[in-house]
N, C-alpha and C positions, 0 to 999 in steps of 0.2 A: 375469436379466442377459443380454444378449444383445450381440455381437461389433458393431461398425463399426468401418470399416475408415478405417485410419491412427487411429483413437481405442481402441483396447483393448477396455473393455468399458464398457458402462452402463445405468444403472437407471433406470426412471421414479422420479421424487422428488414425485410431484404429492401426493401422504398428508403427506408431511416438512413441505411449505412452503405454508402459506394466505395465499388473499387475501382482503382486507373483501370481505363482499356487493357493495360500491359499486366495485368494481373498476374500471370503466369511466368511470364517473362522476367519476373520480378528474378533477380541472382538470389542462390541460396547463401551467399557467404559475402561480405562485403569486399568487391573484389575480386571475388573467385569467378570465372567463365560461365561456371554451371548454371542454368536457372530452373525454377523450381519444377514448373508444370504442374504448381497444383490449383484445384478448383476448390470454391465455395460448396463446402457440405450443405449451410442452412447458416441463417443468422437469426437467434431469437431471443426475445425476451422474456422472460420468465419471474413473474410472481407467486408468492404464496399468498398474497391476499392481506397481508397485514404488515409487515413492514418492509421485509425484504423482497426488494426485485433484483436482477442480474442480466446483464446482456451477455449472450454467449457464440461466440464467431466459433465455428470449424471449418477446418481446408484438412482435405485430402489429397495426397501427395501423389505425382505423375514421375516424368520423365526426369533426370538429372544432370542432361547435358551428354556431351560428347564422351564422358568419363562412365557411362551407365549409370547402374546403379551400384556405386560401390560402398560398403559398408561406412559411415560417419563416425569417425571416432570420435570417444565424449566429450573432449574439450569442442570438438566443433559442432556437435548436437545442441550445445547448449547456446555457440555461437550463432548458429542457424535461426531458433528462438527470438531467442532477443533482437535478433537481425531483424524478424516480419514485427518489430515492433516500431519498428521505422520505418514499415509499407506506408506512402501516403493514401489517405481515402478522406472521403465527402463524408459529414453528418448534413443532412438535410433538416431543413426545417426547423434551425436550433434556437430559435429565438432572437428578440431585439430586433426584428425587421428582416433577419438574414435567412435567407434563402439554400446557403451551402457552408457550411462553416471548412473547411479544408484542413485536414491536420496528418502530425501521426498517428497509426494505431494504439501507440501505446499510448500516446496521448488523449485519446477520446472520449477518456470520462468525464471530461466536463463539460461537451458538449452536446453529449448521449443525456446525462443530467437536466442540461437546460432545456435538452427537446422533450424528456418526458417530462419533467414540470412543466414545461408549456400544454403539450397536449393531453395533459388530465387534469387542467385546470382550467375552467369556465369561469372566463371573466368577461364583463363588458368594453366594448372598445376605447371607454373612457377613463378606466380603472386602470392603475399602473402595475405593470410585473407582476407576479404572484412573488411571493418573497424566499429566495432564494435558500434560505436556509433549510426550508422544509425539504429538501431533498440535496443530499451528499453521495457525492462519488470516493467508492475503497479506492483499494490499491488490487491493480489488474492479477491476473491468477493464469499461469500457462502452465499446460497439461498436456503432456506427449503420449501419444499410444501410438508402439511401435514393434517389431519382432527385433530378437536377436539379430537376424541377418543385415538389419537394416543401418543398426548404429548400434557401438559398445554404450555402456555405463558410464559416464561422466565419475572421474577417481573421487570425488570428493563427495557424490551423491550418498548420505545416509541410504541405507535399506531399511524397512520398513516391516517387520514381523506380522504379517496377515494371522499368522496362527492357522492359517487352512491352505492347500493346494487349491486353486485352483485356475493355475495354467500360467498364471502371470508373477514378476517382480517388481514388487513396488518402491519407488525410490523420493526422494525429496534431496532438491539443491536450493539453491538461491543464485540470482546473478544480477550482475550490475546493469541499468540504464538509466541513462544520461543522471547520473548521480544516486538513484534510489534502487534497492534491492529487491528483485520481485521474487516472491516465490515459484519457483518451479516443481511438478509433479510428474514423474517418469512412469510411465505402465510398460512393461517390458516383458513382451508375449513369449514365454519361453520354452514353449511348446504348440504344437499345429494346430491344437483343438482345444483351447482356452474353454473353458466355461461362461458363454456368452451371456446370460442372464447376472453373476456374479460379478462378469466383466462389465455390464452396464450400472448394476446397481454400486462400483466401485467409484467408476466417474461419477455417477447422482453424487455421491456421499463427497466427494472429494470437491465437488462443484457448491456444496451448500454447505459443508463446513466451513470452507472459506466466505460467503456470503454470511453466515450465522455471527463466525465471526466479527469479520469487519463491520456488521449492524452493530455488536453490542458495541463495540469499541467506538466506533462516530457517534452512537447516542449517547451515550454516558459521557464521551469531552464534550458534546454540544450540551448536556444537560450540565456541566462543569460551568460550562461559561455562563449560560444562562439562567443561573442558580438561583442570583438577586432577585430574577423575576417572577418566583414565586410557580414554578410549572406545578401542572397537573399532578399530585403523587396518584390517583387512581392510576392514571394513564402509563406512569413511568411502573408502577405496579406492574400491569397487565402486560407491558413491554417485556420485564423481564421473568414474566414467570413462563408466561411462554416462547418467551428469545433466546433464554439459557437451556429451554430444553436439551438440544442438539450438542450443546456443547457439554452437558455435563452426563449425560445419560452413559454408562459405559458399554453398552452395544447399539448401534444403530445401522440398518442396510444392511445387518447379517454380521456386521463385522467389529471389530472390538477399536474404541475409540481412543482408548489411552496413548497403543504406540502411533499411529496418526498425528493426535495431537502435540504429542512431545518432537517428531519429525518435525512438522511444521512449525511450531510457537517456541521450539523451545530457547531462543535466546528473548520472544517477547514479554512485553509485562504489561499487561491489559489494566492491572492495578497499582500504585506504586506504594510498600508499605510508612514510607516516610508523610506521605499527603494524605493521610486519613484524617481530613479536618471538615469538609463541606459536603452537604447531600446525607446528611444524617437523618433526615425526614422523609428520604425518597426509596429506602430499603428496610425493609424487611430482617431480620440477624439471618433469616433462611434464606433471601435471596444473597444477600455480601458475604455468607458462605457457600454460596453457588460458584459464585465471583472469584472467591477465595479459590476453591477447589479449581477450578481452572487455570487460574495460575499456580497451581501447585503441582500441576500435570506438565505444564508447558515448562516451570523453571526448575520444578524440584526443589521448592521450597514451601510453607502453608506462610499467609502472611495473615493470617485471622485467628486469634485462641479468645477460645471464650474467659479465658481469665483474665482481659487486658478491656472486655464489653463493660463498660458501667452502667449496672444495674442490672445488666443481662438486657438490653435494646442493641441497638444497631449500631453499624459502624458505618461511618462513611467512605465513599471510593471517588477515586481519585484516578484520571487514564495519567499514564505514566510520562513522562517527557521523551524526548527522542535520545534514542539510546545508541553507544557504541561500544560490539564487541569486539576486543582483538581478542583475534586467536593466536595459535602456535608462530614463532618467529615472528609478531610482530604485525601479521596482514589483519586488514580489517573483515569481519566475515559478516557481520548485520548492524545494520543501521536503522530507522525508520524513521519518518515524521514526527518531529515534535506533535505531542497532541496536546500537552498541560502548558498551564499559564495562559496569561494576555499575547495574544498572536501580535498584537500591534504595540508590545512592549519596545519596541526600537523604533519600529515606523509610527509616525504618529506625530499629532500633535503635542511640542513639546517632549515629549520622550525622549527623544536623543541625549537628550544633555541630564536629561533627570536621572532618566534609568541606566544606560548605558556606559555614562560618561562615569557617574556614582561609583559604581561597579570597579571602573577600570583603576578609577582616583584608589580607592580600595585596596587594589590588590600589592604584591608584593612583585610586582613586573619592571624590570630595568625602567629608567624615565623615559628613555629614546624608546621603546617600545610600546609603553606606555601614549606615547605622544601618535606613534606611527598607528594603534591598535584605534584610537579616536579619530586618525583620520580616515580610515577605516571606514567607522563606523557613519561618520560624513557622508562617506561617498556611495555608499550604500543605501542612504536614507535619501539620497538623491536618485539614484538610478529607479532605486523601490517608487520614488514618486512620476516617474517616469511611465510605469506598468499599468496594465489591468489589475484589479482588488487580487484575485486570485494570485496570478505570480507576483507581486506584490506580497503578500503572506508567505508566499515560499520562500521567498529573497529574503524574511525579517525571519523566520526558522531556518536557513541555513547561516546567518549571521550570528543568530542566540547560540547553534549551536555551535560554532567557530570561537564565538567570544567564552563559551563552559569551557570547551577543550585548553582556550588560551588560556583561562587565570585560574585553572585545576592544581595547580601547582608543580605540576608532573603533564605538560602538556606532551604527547605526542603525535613527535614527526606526520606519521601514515596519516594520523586521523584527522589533522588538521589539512593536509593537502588532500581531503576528499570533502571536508566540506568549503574547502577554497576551491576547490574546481565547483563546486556548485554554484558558488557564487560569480566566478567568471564568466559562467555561462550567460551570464544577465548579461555582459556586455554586449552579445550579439544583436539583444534585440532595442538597445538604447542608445548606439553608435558612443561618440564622443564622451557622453555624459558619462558612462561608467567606466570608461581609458583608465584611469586610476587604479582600478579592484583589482586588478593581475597582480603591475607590480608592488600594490601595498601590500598584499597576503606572502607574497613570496617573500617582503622584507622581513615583516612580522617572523613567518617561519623561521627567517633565518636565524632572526635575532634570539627567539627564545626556544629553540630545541638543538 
């Protein structure tokens, strides 16, 4: 491991992470003739030394097929992306005996996860697992750096106010895979001689805000859940006085943090002002206005007034539930992970009929749909018992969030047939057992929108 500066320390990871032989050969478009001809830049891992680490793959781009290289227009820049998110590749060495775990790219953080818990953790050969929760996988982060000539602007990409010239256009989208919306960041060289030092410390900053990120936000729901147990407050102290640095500082890398922020987060909610009920003992009134101030950057709202503090102490925070916005006409433009609540609120022992069924008996939802939305929730608690833990959690948060959308009163259409395509998707991998999920979501839909 060897020092770079503003990044800590880091490791080549080229052993960890394989690509197919056909690497190159991989098509740039799903379908399209063209393939890519691009090579592996580096694959590394990258620590600051205390909480956050980040795996980081680059590929630089070659030949384009028989078509040269002709300019990418944005709606297919952004499809090209998300396409190498479905390159298959090897994590090696991922734990539980396994030798090569086999996935997709975009898939790989859970098993990049279980290889580095396994390998920084020293245990005996008699001693079970190291316990999985000490280390979480975010949500992936793709970053384009490319000249005008090479591809337009994607229409929908926010631009992003540098406040300074130097050389480049900075953009931020979002796009769909396989049901979850990843952030995207566009560097858009708009002149031959970019200022390459500004240009590198642009990607740092854009590479560790989102790592900065995604730490506070898995610590804080993990410290959510595991609340009753009484954690360290020194610890969770120290976590976020120097974890919120990054995010709350308004210059960092040269460059001004706010319009970044607001680009990137701004439909997220790191806090939700409704659930300030638990972890009153774990902040500080300066740090849940740290807390605060960042989502007040990101939604354009403040969710913390000191005249609402009793006594003038602290407030508790709470990570937000998985959220859906529509935009203009109706389309859905961000969604995320449930992070609040009992993840095994549906799956689970017992819960099906307690929590779910409760809910359903509840609401104000025709009978016939009412009856269909329970079986529903059956068939899902079956298929879910089918899974690994992990997808198992995801199949019980795309459900929770299916059944919010369902008994809202005002459920809609779009939003409900994107977290029922999530849930279809479980079919693939449980054959017969989850036949059901398609057509009970499509009845459900029909019946009440």
């Amino acid at each position: 491991m060897v020092p770079w500066l503003g990044e800590g320390v880091f490791c080549d990871a080229t052993s960890v992470f394989r690509f197919p032989p056909s690497f190159s050969e991989f098509p740039l478009l799903s379908g399209d003739e063209r393939t890519s001809g691009f090579a592996c830049a580096y694959r590394r891992l990258i620590t600051d030394g205390f909480v956050g680490i980040r795996f980081e793959l680059a590929v630089a781009g070659g030949r384009s097929g028989r078509r040269g290289r002709a300019r990418f227009p944005g709606q297919d820049l952004v499809a090209l992306l998300i396409n190498w998110l479905d390159l298959p590749i090897a994590v090696t060495s991922s734990g539980d005996g396994d030798r090569r775990n086999n996935c997709h790219l975009g898939q790989a953080g859970a098993p990049l996860t279980a290889h580095i818990l396994r390998a920084t953790t020293r245990l005996p050969t008699s001693t079970p697992s190291a316990d999985r929760s000490w280390l979480h996988p975010g949500r992936p982060l793709l970053l384009a750096d490319y000249t005008s000539k090479e591809a337009q602007r994607p229409p929908d990409a926010k631009v992003v106010d540098l406040r300074q010239d130097i050389g480049v256009c900075l953009a931020h989208c979002r796009a769909s895979y396989r049901g979850t919306l990843v952030g995207v960041w566009l560097i858009e060289r708009t002149g031959p001689n970019p200022d390459r030092d500004a240009l590198r410390r642009l990607r740092v900053h854009l590479l560790r805000l989102h790592t900065e990120y995604e730490c506070v936000r898995l610590v804080l729901r993990f410290l959510m859940r595991q609340a009753k147990d009484g954690r360290n407050t020194e610890a969770v102290s120290r976590f976020l006085n120097r974890g919120l640095d990054l995010l709350t500082s308004p210059r960092k890398y040269g460059f001004d943090q706010d319009p970044i922020l607001a680009a990137a987060y701004e439909a997220e909610q790191l806090v939700a002002a409704d659930e300030w009920r638990t972890m009153t003992h774990m902040l500080t009134t300066n740090r849940a206005r740290d807390v605060a101030q960042i989502d007040n950057v990101t939604r354009g709202q403040a969710l913390l007034d000191s005249n609402t503090t009793p006594d003038g102490g602290s407030q508790p925070v709470y990570i937000a539930d998985r959220i859906v916005v529509a935009g203009k006409g109706g389309t859905v433009n961000e969604f995320h992970t449930r992070a609040g609540g009992n993840i095994h609120g549906v799956i689970g022992s017992g819960n099906v009929v307690t929590n779910s069924f409760n809910r359903i008996d509840g609401s104000n939802l025709p009978d016939e749909a009412k009856a269909l939305l329970k079986q529903l929730t059956e068939a899902v608690a079956l298929t879910a018992s089918k899974l690994p833990s992990e997808e198992a959690e995801q199949v019980s948060r795309d459900l929770t969030a299916f059944q919010d959308e369902a008994l809202s009163g005002t459920p809609r259409r779009n939003v409900l047939q994107v977290f029922g395509d999530s849930l279809q998707k479980a079919v693939d991998f449980v054959g017969d057992v989850g036949a059901p999920i398609a057509n009970l979501v499509t009845a459900v839909i029909g019946l009440i929108t």
